[in-house]
C-alpha positions as CSV (number, residue, x, y, z in Angstrom):
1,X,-44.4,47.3,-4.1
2,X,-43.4,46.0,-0.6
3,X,-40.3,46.6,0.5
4,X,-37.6,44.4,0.6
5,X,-37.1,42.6,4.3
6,X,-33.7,42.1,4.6
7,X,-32.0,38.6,5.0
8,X,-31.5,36.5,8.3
9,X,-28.1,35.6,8.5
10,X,-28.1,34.2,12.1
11,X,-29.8,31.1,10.9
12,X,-27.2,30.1,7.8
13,X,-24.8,27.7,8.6
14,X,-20.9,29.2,8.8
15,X,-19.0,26.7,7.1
16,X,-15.2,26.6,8.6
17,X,-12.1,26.9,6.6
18,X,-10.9,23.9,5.0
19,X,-8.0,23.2,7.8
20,X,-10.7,23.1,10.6
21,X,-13.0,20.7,9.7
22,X,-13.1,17.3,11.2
23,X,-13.5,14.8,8.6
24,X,-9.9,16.0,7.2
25,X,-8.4,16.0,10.5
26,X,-9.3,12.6,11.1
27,X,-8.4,11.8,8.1
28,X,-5.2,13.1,8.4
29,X,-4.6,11.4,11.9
30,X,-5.1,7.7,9.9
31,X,-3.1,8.4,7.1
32,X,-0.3,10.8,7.6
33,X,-0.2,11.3,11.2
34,X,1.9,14.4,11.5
35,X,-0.4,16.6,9.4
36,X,-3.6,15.1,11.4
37,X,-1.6,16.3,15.0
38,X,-1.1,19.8,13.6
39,X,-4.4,20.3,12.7
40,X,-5.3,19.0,15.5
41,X,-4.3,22.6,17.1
42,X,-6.6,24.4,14.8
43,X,-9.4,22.9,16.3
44,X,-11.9,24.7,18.9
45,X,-11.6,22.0,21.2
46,X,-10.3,22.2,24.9
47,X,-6.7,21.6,25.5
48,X,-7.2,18.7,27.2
49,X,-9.0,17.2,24.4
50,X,-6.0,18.2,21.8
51,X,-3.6,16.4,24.1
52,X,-5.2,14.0,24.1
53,X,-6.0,13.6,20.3
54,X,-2.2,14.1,19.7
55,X,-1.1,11.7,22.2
56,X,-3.3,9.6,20.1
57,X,-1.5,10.6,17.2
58,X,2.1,10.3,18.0
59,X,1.5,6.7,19.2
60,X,-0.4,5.6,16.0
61,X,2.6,7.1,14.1
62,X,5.5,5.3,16.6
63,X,3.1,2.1,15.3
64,X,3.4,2.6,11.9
65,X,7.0,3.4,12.3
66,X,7.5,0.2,13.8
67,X,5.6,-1.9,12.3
68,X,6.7,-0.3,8.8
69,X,10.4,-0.7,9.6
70,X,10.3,-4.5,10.7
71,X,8.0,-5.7,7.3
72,X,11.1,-4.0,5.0
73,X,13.9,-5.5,7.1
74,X,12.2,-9.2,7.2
75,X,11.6,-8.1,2.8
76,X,15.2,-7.5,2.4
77,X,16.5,-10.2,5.1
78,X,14.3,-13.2,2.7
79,X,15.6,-12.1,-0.4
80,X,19.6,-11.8,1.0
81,X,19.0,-15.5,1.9
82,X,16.7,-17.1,-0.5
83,X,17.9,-16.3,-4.0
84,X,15.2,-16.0,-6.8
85,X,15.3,-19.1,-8.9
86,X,15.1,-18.4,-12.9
87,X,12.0,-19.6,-14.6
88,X,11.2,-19.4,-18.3
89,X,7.8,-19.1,-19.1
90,X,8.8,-19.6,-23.0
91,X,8.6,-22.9,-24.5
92,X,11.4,-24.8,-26.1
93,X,12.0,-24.3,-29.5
94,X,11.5,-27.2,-32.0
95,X,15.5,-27.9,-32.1
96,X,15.5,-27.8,-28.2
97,X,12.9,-30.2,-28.0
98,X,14.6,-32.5,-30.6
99,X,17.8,-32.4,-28.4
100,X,16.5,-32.8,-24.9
101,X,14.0,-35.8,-27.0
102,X,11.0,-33.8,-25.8
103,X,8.7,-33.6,-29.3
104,X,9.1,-37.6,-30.6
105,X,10.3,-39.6,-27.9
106,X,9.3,-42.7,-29.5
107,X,11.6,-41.9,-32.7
108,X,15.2,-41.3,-30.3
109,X,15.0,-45.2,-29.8
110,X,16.6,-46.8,-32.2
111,X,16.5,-50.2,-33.5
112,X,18.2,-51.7,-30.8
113,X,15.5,-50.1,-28.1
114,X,18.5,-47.8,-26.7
115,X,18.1,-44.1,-26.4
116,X,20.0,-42.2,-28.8
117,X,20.7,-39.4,-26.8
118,X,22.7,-42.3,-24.2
């Protein structure tokens, strides 16, 4: 038998640790700002670059802040001066329908062609 050659490592691809990779970083930075700016800083980029992405950061999260805090305030300022009107989505019941002459309108009349109910 031949002997064994032994295994090239320097072409197989290093995957990095879960907090370095980019796709969650950017992630982060769209969704929950904070996280995305700290790993920012576990990055191999140039300082100037992680400024740069953090500045980017902190002003999509003062945005969200804002924009967040105004949609809740005009929520709550609508419903303080619009109250909610009560609708029923049952139907009257047969006695109800009698009463407000609903189910035979034609048989409240009496005689006379005068509403009962009047």
């Amino acid at each position: 038998m031949a002997p064994e050659k032994p295994l090239d490592l320097s072409a197989a691809k290093v995957v990095p640790p879960w907090y370095k990779q980019q796709w969650l970083l950017w992630f982060s930075m769209v969704i929950f700002p904070p996280l995305g700016i700290g790993l920012t800083w576990f990055t191999d980029w140039s300082p100037k670059r992680k400024k740069i992405t953090s500045g980017a950061g902190v002003a999509w999260f003062a945005l969200m802040l804002a924009s967040g805090g105004q949609e809740a305030e005009i929520t709550a300022n609508k419903e303080k001066s619009a109250p909610e009107q009560q609708v029923s989505s049952r139907s009257a019941t047969p006695r109800e329908a009698i009463s407000f002459g609903m189910l035979f309108p034609e048989e409240m009349k009496s005689e006379s062609g005068t509403s009962r109910l009047t």
